[in-house]
C-alpha positions as CSV (number, residue, x, y, z in Angstrom):
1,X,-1.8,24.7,-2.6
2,X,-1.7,22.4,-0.2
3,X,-3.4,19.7,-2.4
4,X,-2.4,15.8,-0.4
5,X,-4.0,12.6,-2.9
6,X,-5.4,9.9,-1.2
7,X,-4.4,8.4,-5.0
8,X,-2.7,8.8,-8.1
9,X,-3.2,7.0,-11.4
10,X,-0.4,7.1,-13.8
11,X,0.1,5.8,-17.7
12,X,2.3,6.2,-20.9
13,X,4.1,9.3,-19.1
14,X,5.3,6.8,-16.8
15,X,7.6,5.6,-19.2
16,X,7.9,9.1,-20.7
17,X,5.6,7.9,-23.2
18,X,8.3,5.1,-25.0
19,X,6.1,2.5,-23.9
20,X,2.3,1.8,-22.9
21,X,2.2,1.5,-19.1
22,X,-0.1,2.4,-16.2
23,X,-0.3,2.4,-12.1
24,X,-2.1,3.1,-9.1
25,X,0.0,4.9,-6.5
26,X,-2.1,5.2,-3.1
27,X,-1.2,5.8,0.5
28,X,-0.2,2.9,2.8
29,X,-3.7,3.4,4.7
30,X,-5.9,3.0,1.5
31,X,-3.3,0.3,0.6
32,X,-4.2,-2.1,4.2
33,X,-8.0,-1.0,3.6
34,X,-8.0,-2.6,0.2
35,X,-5.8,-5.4,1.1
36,X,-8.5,-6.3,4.5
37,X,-11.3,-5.7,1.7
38,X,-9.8,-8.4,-1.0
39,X,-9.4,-10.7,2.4
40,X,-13.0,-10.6,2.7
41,X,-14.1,-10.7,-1.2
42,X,-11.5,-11.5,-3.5
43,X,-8.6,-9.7,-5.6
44,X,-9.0,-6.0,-6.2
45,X,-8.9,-5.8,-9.9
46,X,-8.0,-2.8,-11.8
47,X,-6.5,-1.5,-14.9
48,X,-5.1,-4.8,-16.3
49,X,-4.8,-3.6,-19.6
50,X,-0.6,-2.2,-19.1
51,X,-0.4,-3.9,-15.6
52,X,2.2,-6.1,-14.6
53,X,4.0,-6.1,-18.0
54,X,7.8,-6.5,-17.2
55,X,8.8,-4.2,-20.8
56,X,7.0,-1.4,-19.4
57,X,8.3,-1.9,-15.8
58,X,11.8,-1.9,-16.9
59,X,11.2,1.4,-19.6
60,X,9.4,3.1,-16.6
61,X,12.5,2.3,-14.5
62,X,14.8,4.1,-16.8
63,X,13.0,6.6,-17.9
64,X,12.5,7.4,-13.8
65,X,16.1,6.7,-13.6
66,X,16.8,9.8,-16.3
67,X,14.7,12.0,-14.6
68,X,16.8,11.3,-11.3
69,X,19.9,12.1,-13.0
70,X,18.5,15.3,-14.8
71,X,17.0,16.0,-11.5
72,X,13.7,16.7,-13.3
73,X,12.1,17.6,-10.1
74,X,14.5,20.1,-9.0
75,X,14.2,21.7,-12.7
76,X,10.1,22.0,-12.7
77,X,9.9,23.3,-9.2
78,X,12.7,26.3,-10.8
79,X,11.4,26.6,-14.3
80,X,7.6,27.3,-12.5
81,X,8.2,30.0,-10.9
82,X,9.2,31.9,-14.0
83,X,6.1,29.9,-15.8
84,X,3.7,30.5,-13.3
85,X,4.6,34.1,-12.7
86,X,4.6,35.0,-16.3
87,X,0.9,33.1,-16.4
88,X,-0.3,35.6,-13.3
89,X,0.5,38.4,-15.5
90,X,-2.5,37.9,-18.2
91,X,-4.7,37.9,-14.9
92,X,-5.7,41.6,-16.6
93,X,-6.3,40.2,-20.3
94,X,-9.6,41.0,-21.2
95,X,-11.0,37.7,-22.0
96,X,-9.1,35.9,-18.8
97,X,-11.9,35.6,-16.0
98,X,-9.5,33.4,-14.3
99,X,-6.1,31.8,-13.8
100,X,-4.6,29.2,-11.8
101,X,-1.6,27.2,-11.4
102,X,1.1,24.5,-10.4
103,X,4.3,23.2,-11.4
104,X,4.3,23.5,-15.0
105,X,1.0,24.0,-15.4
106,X,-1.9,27.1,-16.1
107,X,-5.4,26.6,-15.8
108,X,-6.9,29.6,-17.4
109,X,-10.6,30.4,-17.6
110,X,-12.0,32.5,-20.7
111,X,-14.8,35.1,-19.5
112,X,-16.5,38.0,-21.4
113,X,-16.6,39.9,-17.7
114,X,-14.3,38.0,-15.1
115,X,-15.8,40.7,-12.5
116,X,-19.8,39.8,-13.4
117,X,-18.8,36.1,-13.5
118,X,-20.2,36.4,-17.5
119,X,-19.7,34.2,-19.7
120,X,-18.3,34.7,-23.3
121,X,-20.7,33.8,-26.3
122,X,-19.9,29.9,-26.7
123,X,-21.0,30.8,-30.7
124,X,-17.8,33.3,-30.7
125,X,-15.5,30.2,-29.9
126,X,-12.8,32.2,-28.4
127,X,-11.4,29.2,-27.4
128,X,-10.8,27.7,-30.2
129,X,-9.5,31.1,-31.6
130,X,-7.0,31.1,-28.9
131,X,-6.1,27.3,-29.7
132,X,-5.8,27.9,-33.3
133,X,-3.5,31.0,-33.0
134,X,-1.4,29.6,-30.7
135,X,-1.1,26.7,-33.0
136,X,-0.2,28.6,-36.1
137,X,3.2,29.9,-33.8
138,X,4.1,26.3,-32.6
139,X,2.0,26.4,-29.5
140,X,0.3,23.6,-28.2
141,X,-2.7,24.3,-25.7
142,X,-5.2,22.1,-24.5
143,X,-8.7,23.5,-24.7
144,X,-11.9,22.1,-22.7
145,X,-14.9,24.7,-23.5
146,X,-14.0,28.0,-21.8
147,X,-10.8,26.6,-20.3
148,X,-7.4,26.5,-21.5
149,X,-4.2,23.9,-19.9
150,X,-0.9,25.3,-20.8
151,X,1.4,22.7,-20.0
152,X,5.2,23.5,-21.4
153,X,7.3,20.6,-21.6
154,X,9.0,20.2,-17.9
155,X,12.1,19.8,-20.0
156,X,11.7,23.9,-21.2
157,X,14.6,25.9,-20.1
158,X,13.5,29.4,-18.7
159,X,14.1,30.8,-21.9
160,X,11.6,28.6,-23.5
161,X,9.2,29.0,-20.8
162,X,9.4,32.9,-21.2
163,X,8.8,32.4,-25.0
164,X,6.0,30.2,-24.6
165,X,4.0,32.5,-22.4
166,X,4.7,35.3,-24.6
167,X,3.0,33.3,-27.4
168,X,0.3,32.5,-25.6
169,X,-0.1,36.3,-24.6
170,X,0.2,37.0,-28.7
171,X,-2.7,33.6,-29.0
172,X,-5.0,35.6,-26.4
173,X,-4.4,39.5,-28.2
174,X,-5.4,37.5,-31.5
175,X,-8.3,36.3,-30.3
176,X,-9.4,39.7,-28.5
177,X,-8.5,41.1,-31.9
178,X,-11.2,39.1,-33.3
179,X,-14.0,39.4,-30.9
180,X,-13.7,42.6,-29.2
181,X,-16.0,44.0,-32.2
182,X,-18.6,41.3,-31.2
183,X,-18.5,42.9,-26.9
């Protein structure tokens, strides 16, 4: 994707979520910019609320520590492939305009015509249709108007991943079932 941040932001999945924590990550350049800046005016204040807390410092450590030794990394980038190329595959769905991924997560856009760019009828609420059916089989998506994130834990094992696509499939056919007499 080729996607380089200037910045990152981070919080409770820092310390995979055992303990309230946040940080700014940013490139050594933005770094010695804001350094010369708080020369000139003062301390660069942000995000006090979790900073510098020395619980949450040492839980993030281990928790980061655990996902050395489980190789976390190493098991998203596999596990994505199969994620991601299951995801590709609803790319014909009817209402899936559009789809888009990384790592272990799916970006998918809801459309009544992907190919006119139209819209679906925000009074059907196929999004929440989708939501709710994928709930009722275990499913957790997150749902922002016509968009859906599907993010499967990056602990899934392929076999997981492969059944949490297919009940997002069966989420999506539910829905269609639902509003296809309304197109």
């Amino acid at each position: 994707m080729g996607l380089k941040p200037v910045m990152m932001s981070c919080a409770t999945a820092l310390s995979a979520a055992l303990f309230p924590n946040s940080a700014l990550m940013f490139k050594d350049e933005m770094y010695a910019e804001l350094m010369r800046n708080s020369d000139e005016v003062g301390t660069f204040g942000l995000g006090y609320a979790h900073a510098v807390r020395p619980v949450g410092a040492t839980v993030s450590l281990v928790a980061l520590d655990i996902c050395n030794a489980i190789d976390l990394a190493g098991h998203v980038r596999k596990a994505s492939e199969t994620f991601l190329a299951r995801c590709k595959e609803m790319i014909d769905h009817p209402p899936v305009g559009d789809l888009c991924g990384a790592g272990l997560f799916c970006g998918c856009e809801l459309m009544n015509d992907a190919k006119a760019r139209e819209p679906l009828d925000p009074s059907w609420k196929v999004d929440e249709l989708v939501q709710n059916f994928a709930h009722d089989c275990g499913l957790y998506l997150r749902v922002i108007g016509d968009r859906i994130g599907f993010m499967p834990p990056m602990i899934d094992s392929e076999g997981r991943i492969e059944i949490a696509t297919g009940r997002f499939r069966g989420a999506l056919d539910d829905a269609w079932t639902v509003v296809r007499v309304r197109v």
